[in-house]
TORVEX-114174 format. One record per residue (C-alpha): residue in one letter; chain; x, y, z. Coordinates in pm, 1 decimal. Layout:
# TORVEX-114174
<lomi type="a" mol="A" east="X" north="Y" up="Z"/>
...
# end
This chain:
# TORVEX-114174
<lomi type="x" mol="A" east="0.0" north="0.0" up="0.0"/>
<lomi type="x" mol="A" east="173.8" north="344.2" up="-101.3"/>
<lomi type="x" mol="A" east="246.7" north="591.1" up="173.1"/>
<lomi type="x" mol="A" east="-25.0" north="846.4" up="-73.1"/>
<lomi type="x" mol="A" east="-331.2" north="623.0" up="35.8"/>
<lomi type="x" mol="A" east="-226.4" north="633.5" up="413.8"/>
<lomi type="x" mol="A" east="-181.4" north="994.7" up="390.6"/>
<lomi type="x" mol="A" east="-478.7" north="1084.6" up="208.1"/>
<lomi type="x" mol="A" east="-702.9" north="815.7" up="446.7"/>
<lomi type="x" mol="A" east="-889.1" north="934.2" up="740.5"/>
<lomi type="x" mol="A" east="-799.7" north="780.1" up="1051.7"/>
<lomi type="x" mol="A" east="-995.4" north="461.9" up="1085.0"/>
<lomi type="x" mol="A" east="-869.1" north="361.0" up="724.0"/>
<lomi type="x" mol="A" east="-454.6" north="458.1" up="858.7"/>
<lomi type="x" mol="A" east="-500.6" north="269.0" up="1143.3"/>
<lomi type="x" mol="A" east="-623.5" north="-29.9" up="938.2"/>
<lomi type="x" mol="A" east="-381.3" north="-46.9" up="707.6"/>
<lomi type="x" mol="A" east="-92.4" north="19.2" up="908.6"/>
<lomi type="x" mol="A" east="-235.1" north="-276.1" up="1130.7"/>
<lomi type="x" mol="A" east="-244.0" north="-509.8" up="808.9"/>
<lomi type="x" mol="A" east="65.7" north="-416.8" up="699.6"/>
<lomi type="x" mol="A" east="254.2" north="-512.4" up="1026.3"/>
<lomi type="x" mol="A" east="28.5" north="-801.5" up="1035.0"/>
<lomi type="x" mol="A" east="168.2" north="-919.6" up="707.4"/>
<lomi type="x" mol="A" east="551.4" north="-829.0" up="801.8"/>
<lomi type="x" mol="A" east="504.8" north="-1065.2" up="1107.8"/>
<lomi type="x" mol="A" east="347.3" north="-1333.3" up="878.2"/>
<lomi type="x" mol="A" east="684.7" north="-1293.4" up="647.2"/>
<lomi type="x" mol="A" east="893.9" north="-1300.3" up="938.1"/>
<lomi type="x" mol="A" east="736.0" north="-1591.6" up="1073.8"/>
<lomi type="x" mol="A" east="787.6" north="-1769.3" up="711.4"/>
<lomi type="x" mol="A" east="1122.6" north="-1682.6" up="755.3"/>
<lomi type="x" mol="A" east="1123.6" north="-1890.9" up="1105.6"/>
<lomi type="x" mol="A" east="983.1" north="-2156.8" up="906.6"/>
<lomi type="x" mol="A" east="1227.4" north="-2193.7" up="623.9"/>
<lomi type="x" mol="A" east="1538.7" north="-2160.9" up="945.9"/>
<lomi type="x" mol="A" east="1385.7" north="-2475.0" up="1089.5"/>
<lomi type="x" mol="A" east="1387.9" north="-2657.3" up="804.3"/>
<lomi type="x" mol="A" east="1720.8" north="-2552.4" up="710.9"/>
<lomi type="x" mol="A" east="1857.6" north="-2647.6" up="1071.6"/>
<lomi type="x" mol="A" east="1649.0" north="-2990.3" up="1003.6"/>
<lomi type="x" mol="A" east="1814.5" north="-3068.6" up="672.6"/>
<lomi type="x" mol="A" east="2221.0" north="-2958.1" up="827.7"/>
<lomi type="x" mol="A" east="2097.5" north="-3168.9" up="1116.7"/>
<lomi type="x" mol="A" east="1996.6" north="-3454.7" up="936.7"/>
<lomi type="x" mol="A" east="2320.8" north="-3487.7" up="700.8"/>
<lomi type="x" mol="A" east="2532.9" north="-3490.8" up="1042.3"/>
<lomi type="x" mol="A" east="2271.8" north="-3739.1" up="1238.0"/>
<lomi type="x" mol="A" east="2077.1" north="-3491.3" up="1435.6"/>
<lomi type="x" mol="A" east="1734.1" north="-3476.2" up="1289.4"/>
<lomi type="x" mol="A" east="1523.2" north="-3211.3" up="1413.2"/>
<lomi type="x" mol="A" east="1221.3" north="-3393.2" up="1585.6"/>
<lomi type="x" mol="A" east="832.9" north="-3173.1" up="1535.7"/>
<lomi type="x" mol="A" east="1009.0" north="-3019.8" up="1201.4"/>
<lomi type="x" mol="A" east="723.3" north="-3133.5" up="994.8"/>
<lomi type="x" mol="A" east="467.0" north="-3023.3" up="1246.1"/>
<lomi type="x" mol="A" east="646.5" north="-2656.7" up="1343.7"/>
<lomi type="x" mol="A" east="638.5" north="-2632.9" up="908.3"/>
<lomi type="x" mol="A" east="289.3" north="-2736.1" up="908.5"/>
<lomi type="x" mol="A" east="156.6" north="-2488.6" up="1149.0"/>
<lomi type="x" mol="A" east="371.1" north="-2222.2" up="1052.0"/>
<lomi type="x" mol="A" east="308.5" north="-2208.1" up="716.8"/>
<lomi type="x" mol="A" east="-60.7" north="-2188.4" up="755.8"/>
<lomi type="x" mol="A" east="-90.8" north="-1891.9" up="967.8"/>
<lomi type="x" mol="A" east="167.5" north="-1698.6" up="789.1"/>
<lomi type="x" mol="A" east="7.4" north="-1757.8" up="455.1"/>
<lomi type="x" mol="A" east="-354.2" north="-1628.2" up="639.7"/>
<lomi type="x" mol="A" east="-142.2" north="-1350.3" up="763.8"/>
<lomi type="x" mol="A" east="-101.5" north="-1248.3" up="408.2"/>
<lomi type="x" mol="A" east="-526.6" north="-1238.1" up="295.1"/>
<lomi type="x" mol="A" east="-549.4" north="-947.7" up="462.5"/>
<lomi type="x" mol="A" east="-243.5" north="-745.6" up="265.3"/>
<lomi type="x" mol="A" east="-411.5" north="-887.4" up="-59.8"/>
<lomi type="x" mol="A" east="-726.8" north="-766.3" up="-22.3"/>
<lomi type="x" mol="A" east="-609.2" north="-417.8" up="69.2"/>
<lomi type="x" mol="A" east="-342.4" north="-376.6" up="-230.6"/>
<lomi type="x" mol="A" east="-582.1" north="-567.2" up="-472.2"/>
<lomi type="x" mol="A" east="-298.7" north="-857.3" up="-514.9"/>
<lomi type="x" mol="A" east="-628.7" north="-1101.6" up="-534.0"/>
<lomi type="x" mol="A" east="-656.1" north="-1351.6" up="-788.5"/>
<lomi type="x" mol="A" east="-870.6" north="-1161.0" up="-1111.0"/>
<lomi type="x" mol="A" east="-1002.7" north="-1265.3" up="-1385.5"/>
<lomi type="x" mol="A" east="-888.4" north="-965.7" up="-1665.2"/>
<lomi type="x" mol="A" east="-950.1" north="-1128.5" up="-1979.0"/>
<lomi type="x" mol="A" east="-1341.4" north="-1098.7" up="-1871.3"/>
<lomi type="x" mol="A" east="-1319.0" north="-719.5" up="-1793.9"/>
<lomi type="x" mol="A" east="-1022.2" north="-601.6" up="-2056.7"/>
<lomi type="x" mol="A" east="-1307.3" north="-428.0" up="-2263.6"/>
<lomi type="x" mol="A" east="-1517.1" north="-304.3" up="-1985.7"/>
<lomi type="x" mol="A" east="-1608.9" north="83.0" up="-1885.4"/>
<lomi type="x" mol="A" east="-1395.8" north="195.3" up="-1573.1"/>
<lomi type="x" mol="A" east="-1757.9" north="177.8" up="-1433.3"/>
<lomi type="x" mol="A" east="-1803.5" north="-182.7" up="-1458.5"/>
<lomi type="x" mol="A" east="-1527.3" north="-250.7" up="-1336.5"/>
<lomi type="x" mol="A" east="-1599.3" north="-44.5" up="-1004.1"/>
<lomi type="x" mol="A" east="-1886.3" north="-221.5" up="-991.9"/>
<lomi type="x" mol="A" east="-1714.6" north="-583.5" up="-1023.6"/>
<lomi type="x" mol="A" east="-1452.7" north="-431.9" up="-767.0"/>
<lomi type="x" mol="A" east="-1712.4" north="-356.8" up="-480.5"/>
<lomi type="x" mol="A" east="-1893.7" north="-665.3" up="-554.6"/>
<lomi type="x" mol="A" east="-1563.1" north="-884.8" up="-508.5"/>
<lomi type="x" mol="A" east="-1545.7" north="-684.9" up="-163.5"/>
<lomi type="x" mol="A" east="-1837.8" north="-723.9" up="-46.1"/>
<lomi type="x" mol="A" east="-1795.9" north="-1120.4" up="-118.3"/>
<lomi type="x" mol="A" east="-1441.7" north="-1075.4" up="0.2"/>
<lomi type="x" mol="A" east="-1577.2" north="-950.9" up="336.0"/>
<lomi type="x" mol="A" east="-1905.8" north="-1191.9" up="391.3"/>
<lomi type="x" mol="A" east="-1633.4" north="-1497.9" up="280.1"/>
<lomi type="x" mol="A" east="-1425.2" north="-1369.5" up="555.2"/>
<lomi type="x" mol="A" east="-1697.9" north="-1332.7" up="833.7"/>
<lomi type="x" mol="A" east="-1822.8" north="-1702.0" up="742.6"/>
<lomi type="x" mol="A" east="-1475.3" north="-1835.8" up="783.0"/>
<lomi type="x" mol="A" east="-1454.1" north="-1629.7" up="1169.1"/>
<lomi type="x" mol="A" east="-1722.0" north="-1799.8" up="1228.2"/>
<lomi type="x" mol="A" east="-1688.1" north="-2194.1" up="1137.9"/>
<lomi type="x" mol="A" east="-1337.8" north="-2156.3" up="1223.8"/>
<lomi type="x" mol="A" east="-1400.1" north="-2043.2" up="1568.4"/>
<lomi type="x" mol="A" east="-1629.2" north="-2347.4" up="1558.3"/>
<lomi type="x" mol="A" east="-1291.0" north="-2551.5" up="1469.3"/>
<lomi type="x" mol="A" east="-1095.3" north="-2425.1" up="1718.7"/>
<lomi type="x" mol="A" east="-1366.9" north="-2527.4" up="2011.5"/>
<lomi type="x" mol="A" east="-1297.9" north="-2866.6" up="1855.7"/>
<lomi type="x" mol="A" east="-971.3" north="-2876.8" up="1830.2"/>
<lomi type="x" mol="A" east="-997.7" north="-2776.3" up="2198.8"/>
<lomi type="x" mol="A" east="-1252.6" north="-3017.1" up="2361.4"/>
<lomi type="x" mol="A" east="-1101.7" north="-3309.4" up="2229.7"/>
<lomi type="x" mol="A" east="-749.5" north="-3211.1" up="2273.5"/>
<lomi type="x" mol="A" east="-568.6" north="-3284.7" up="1935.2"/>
<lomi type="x" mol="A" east="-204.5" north="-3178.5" up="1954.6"/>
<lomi type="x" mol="A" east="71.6" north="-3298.8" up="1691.9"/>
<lomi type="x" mol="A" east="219.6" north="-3665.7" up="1715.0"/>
<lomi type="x" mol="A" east="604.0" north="-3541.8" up="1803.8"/>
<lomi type="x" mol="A" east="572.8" north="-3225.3" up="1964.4"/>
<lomi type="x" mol="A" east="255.9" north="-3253.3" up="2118.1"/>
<lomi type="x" mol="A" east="128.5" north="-2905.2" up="2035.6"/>
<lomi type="x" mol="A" east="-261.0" north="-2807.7" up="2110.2"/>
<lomi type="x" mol="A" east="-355.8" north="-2781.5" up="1756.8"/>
<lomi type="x" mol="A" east="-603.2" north="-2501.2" up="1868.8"/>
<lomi type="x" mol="A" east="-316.7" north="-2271.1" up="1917.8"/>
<lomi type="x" mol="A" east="-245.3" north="-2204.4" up="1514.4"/>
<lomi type="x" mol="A" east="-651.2" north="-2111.8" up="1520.0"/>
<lomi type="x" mol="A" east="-577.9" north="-1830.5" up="1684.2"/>
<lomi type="x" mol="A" east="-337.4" north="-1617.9" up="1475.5"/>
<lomi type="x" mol="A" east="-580.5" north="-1766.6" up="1186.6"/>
<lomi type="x" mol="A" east="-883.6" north="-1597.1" up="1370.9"/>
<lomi type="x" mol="A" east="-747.1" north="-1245.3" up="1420.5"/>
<lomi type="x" mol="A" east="-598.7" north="-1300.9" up="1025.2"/>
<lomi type="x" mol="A" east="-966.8" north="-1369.5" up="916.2"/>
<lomi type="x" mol="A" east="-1083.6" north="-1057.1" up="1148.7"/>
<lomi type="x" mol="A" east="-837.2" north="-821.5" up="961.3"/>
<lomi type="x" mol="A" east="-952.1" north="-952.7" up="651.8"/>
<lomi type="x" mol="A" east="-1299.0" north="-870.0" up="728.9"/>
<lomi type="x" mol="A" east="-1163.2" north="-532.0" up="824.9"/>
<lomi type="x" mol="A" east="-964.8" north="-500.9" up="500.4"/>
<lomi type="x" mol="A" east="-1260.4" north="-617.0" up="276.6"/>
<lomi type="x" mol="A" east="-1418.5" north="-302.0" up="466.3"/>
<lomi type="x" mol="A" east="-1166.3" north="-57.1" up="396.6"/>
<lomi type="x" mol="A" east="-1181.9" north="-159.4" up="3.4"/>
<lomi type="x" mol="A" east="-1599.1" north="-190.0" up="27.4"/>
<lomi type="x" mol="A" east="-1579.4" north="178.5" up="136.4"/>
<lomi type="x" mol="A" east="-1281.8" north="268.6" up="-124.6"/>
<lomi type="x" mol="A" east="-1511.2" north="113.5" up="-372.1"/>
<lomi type="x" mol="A" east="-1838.5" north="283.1" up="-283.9"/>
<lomi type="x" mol="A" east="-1643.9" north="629.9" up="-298.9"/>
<lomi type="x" mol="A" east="-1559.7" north="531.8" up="-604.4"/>
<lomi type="x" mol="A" east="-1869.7" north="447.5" up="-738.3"/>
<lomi type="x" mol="A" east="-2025.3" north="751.0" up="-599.6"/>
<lomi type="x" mol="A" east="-1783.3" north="986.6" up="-734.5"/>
<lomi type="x" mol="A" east="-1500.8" north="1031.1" up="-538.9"/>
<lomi type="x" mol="A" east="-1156.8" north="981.7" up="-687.7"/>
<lomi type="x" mol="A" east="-1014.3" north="652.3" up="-674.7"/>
<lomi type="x" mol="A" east="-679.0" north="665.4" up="-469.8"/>
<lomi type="x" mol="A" east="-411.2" north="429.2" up="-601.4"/>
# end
């Protein structure tokens, strides 16, 4: 997100983004974690020393950090889109399509707070953990809670973006 759309934001929208962004670092830096273990696991295992939970620790790390990054998508647009089907189209249409795909964006992400909250009670009452480490398995549904929350705030911030738009108001990129 360019320093022109914090700028120009009002303060609910700053504090979002800057919130997603840091979000998204600590995803990154947590991928980085990742990618040491496994390196440490691999030098390990050539000298004898295996790293026991590796799999597990990869496992769970991977899928909150790549959570961490929805959020960060949805604000910058990085989304998966379908161009060929709106190359031709008025700028117009394609505000339309734009607010549409955040309003989904944010109705996909309340649904998965929800039935993943709903997961995480599971995970919880019957006490899964992983088979070498013995890690609740709740604990990853945590960072992938407040990850869906900020993408339901980031689907927000682009709703309103899009609705100014639409009514308007100059589209900040």
């Amino acid at each position: 997100m360019s320093d022109n759309l914090q700028a120009s934001s009002p303060g609910f929208t700053r504090a979002a983004i800057r919130l997603i962004n840091a979000w998204a670092i600590c995803g990154g830096c947590l991928l980085l974690v990742v990618v040491a273990i496994n390196m440490f696991a691999i030098v390990g295992s050539a000298f004898g020393t295996p790293f026991p939970g590796d799999f597990e620790l990869t496992e769970m790390g991977v899928a909150i950090a790549v959570f961490a990054f929805l959020p960060y998508c949805q604000l910058v647009g990085a989304n998966v889109a379908a161009d060929i089907f709106t190359s031709g189209a008025s700028s117009r249409t394609i505000a339309i399509f734009t607010l549409l795909g955040s309003l989904v964006a944010f109705f996909f992400a309340c649904l998965l707070i929800w039935r993943m909250y709903f997961g995480m009670q599971d995970q919880m009452e019957y006490d899964y953990t992983t088979t070498i480490l013995q890690i609740p398995h709740w604990i990853a549904f945590v960072p992938i809670l407040i990850s869906l929350a900020l993408l339901a705030l980031a689907a927000f911030v682009t709703l309103l973006r899009d609705v100014n738009v639409l009514s308007g108001g100059q589209r900040i990129k």
